[in-house]
C-alpha positions as CSV (number, residue, x, y, z in Angstrom):
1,X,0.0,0.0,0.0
2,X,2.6,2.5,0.8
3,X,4.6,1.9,-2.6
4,X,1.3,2.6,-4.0
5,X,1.4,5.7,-2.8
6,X,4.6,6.3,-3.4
7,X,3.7,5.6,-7.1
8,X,0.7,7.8,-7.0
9,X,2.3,10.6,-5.1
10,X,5.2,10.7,-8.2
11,X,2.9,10.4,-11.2
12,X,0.9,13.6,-9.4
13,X,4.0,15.2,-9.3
14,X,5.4,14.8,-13.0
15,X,1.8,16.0,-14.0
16,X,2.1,19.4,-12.2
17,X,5.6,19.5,-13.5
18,X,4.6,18.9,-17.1
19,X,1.4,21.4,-16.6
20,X,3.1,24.6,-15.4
21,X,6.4,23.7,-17.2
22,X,3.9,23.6,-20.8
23,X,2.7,27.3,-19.4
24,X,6.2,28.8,-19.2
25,X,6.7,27.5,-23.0
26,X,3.9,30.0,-24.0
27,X,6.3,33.0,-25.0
28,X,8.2,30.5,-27.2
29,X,5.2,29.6,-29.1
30,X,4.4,33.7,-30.0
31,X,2.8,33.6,-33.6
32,X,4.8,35.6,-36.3
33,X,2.4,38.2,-36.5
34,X,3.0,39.1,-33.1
35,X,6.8,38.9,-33.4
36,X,6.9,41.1,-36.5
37,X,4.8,43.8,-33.8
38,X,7.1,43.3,-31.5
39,X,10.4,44.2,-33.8
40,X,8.2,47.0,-35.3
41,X,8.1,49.0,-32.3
42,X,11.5,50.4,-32.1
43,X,11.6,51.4,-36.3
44,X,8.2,53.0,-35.3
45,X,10.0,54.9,-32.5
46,X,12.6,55.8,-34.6
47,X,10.2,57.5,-37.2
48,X,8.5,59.6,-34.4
49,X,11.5,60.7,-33.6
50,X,13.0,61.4,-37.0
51,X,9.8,63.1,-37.6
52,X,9.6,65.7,-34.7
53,X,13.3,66.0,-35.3
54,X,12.3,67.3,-38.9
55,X,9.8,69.7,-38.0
56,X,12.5,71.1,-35.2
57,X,15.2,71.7,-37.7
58,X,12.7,73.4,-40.3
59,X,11.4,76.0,-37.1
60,X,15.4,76.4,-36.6
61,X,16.4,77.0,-39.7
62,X,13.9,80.0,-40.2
63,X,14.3,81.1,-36.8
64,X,18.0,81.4,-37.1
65,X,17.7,83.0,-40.6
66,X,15.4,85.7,-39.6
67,X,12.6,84.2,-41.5
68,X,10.2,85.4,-39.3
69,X,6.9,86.1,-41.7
70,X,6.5,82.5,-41.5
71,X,4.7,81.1,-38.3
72,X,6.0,77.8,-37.0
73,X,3.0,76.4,-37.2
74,X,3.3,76.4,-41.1
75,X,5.6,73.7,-40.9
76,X,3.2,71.4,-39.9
77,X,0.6,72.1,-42.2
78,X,-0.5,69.2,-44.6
79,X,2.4,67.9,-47.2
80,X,4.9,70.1,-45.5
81,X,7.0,67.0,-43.9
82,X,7.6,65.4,-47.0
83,X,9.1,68.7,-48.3
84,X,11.4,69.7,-45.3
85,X,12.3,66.0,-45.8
86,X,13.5,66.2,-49.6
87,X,15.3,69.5,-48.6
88,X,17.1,68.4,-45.4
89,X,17.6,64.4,-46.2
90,X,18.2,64.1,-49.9
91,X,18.3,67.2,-51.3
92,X,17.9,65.6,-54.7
93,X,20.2,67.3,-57.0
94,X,19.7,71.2,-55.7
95,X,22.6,73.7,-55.4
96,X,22.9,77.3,-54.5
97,X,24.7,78.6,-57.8
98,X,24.1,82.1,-56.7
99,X,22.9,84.5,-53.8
100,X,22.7,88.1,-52.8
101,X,23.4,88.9,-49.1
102,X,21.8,92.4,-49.6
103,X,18.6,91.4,-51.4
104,X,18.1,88.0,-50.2
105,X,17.2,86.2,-53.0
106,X,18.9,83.1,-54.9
107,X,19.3,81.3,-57.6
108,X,18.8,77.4,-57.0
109,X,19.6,74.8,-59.7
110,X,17.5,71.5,-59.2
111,X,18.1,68.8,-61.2
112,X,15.9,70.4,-64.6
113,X,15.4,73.8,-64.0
114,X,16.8,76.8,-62.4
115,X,14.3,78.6,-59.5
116,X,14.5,82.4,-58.3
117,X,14.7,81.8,-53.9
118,X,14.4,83.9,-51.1
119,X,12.8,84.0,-47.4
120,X,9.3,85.5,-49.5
121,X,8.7,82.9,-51.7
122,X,9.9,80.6,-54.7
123,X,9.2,80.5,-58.5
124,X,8.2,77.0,-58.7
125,X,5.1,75.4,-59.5
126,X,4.5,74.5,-55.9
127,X,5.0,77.1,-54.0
128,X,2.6,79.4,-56.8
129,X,0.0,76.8,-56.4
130,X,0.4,76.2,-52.2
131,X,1.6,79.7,-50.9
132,X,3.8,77.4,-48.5
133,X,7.3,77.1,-48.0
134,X,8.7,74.5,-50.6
135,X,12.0,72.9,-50.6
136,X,13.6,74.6,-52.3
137,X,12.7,77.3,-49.5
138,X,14.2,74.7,-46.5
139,X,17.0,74.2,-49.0
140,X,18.2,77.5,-48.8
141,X,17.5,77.8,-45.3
142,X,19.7,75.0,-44.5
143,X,22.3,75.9,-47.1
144,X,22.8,80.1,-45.5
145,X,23.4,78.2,-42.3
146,X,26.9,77.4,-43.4
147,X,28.0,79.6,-46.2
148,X,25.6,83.3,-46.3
149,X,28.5,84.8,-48.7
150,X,28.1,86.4,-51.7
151,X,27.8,83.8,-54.7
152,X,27.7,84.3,-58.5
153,X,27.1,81.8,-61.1
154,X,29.9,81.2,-63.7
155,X,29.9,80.0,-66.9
156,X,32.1,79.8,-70.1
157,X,32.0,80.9,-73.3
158,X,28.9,83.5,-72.7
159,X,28.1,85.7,-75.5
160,X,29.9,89.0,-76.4
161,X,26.4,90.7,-75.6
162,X,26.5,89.6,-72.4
163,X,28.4,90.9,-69.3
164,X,27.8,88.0,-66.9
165,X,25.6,84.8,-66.6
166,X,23.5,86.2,-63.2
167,X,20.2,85.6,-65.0
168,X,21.0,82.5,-67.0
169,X,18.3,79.9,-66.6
170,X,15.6,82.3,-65.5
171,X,12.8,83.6,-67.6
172,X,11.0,86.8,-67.3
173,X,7.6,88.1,-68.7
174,X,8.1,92.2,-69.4
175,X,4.8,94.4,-68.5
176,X,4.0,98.0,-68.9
177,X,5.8,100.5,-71.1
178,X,9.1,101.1,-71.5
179,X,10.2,97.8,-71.8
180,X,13.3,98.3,-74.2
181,X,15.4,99.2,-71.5
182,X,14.3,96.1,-69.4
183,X,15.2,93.7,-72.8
184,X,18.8,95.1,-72.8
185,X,19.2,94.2,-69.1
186,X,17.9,90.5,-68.9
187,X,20.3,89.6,-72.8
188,X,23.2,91.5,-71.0
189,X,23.0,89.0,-68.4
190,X,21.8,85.8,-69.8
191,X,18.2,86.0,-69.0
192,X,16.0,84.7,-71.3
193,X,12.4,86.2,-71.9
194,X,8.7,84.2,-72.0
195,X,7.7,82.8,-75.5
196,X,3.5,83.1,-74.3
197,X,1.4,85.2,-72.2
198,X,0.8,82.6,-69.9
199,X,2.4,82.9,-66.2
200,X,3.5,79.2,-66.8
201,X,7.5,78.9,-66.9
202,X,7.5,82.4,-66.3
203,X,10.2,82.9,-63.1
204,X,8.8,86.6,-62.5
205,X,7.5,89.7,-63.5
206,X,9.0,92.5,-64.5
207,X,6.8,95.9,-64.5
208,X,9.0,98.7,-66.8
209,X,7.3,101.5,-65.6
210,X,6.0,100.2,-61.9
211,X,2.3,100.8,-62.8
212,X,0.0,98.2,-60.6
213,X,-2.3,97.0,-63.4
214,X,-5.3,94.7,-63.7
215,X,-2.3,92.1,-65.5
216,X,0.0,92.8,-62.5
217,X,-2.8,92.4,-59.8
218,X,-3.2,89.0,-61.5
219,X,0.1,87.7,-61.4
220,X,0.3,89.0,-57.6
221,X,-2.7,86.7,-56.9
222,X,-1.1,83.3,-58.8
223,X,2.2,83.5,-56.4
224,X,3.9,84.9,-59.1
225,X,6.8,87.2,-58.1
226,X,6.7,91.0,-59.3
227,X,9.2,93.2,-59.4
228,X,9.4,96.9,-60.7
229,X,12.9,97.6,-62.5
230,X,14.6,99.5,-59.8
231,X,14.2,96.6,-57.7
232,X,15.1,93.6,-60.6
233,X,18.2,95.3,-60.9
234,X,19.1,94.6,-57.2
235,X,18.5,91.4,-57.1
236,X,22.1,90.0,-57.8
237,X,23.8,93.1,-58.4
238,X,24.1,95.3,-55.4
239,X,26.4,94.2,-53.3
240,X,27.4,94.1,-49.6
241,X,29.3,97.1,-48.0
């Protein structure tokens, strides 16, 4: 009777044995669904973090340039993160061939087409058709952090006509009258002028005789930049004392 016991008492035993060692087995039997959650969590931290760290350097860079017509909260308005994104991360293909410390405003090659830049606004598409900053915007930004200098673009073998290559790749559209004047700038500096009288392609406006017409009104109200000719000529010409 007692090695009965004995028996019974060691079977009970290798039961409880086998029952709570099965439960500490459960965390090795986690599906893969759950495991791929798991090892998603720290790339999903990481994002976050990349993400707040992109909307902090964007508010940075404008503070620190003195960009101050923009709010902060403009970084964070809808499609903005993808654009500080392309401008900080990859810049994909964009360079600051030229700049004016006085005026502001640069010249920015992209990988296509050349772009008229400053703290005010841009001559893209995007930036006409959003009225937010685009990258090219938090290109520049980033780009004055390290070098704010004077910079002119160079090239060879310009024309006899033409005294330097400031305005080469830019495209103007001439209103009001007096325009003659205005044509013998832009060719003496390699600008080139609009072949329609669409705003498309156009990098800005040009008003000869600084008259605010119905035309100019227009193009102020399609993000297109306007200029009279006192202040074209400043753009990349004056310089720094």
């Amino acid at each position: 009777m007692g090695g009965l016991l004995i028996i019974i008492g060691v079977v009970v035993v290798m039961i409880v044995l086998l029952y709570f060692g099965s439960k500490s087995d459960v965390p090795d039997e986690i599906s893969t669904q759950e495991l791929a959650n798991q090892e998603s969590k720290p790339d999903q931290n990481n994002r976050s973090a990349e993400i707040e760290w992109l909307y902090d350097e964007a508010e940075m860079l404008f503070e620190d340039n003195g960009w101050d017509e923009w709010d902060k909260s403009v970084h964070h308005a809808s499609g903005q993160r993808s654009r500080i994104e392309r401008a900080l991360k990859y810049s994909e293909g964009l360079s600051v061939v030229q700049y004016n410390p006085v005026s502001e405003y640069a010249k920015i090659r992209s990988k296509h087409n050349y772009y008229l830049v400053s703290k005010h606004g841009c001559s893209c598409p995007d930036f006409r058709e959003r009225a937010l900053p685009c990258k090219h915007m938090y290109f520049l930004a980033n780009d004055l952090i390290s070098n704010d200098k004077t910079r002119y673009d160079e090239h060879d073998n310009l024309p006899s006509f033409c005294e330097d290559a400031i305005l080469y790749g830019l495209r103007f559209m001439i209103m009001g009258r007096g325009q003659e004047e205005v044509k013998k700038y832009i060719n003496s500096h390699f600008g080139s002028f609009a072949a329609s009288s669409s705003f498309q392609g156009v990098t800005a406006i040009v008003v000869a005789d600084g008259k605010e017409t119905a035309r100019v009104a227009e193009a102020k109200s399609k993000n297109v930049m306007t200029f009279s000719f006192e202040e074209f000529k400043k753009l990349f010409t004056e310089e720094a004392e």
